[in-house]
C-alpha positions in Angstrom: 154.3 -42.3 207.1 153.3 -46.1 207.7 152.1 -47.8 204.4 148.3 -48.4 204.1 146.7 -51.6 204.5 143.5 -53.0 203.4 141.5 -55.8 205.2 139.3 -57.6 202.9 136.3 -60.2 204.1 135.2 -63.0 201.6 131.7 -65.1 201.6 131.3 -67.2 198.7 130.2 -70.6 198.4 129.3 -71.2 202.5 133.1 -70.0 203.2 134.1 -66.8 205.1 137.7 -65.6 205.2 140.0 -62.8 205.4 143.1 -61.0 203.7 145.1 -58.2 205.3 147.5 -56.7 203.0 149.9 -54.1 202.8 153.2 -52.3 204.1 154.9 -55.6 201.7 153.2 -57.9 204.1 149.7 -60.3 203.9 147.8 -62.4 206.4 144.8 -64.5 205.5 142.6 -66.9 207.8 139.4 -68.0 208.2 136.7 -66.8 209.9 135.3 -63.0 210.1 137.9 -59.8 210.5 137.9 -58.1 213.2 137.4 -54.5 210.6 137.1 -55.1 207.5 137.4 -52.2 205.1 135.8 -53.9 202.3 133.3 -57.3 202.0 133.1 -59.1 198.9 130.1 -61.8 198.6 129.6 -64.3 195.1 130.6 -67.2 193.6 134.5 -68.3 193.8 134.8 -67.3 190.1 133.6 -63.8 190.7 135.1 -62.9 193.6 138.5 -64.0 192.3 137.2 -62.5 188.9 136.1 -58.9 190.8 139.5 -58.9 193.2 142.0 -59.3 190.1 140.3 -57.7 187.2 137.2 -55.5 187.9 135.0 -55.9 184.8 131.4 -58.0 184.4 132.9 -60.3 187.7 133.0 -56.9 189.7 129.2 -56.5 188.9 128.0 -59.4 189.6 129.2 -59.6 193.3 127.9 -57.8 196.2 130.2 -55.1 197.9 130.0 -54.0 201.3 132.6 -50.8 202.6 135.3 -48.8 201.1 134.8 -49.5 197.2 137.6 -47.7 196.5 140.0 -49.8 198.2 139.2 -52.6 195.6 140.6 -50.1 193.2 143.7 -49.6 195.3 143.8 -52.9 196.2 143.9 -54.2 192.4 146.4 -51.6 191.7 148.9 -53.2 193.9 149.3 -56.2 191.6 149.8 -56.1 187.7 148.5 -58.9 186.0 150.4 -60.0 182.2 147.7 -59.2 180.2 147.4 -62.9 179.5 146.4 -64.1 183.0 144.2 -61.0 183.5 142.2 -62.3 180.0 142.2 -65.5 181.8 140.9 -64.3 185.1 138.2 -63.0 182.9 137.4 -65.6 181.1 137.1 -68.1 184.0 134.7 -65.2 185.7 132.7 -65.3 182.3 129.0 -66.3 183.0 128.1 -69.6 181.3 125.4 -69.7 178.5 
């Protein structure tokens, strides 16, 4: 049984790229993916925010696909509980 992989496409800030991840291997580039199984469009902050932790950054970005392999992907990679409070906290909306 091969391992599953998840493509993910990126817009925020004018930029477009890609990440293909899984069976213990990534790829990233620029540009569109050929299939991506989930798009992810916001601010750097969010996006980063939404990807790593979930939370308020997941709702303020838009999300286009398979939302559940945000969830999968995110379980892939435990965060210390310090760096995931700081993932937050950069996401944090100002004022």
């Amino acid at each position: 049984e091969g391992a599953e992989t998840i493509v993910l496409q990126i817009h925020n800030e004018r930029h477009s790229n890609w990440l293909r991840i899984g069976g213990g291997e990534s790829r990233a580039g620029r540009g569109e993916a050929e299939r991506a199984d989930l798009t992810i469009r916001g601010s750097a902050p969010d996006v980063i925010g939404a990807i790593a932790a979930g939370g308020e950054a997941e709702e303020r970005v838009e999300i286009d696909g398979d939302r559940d392999a945000l969830t999968r992907l995110r379980n892939w990679v435990e965060l210390p509980d310090r760096l995931r409070a700081e993932v937050e906290e950069t996401a944090a909306p100002v004022g």
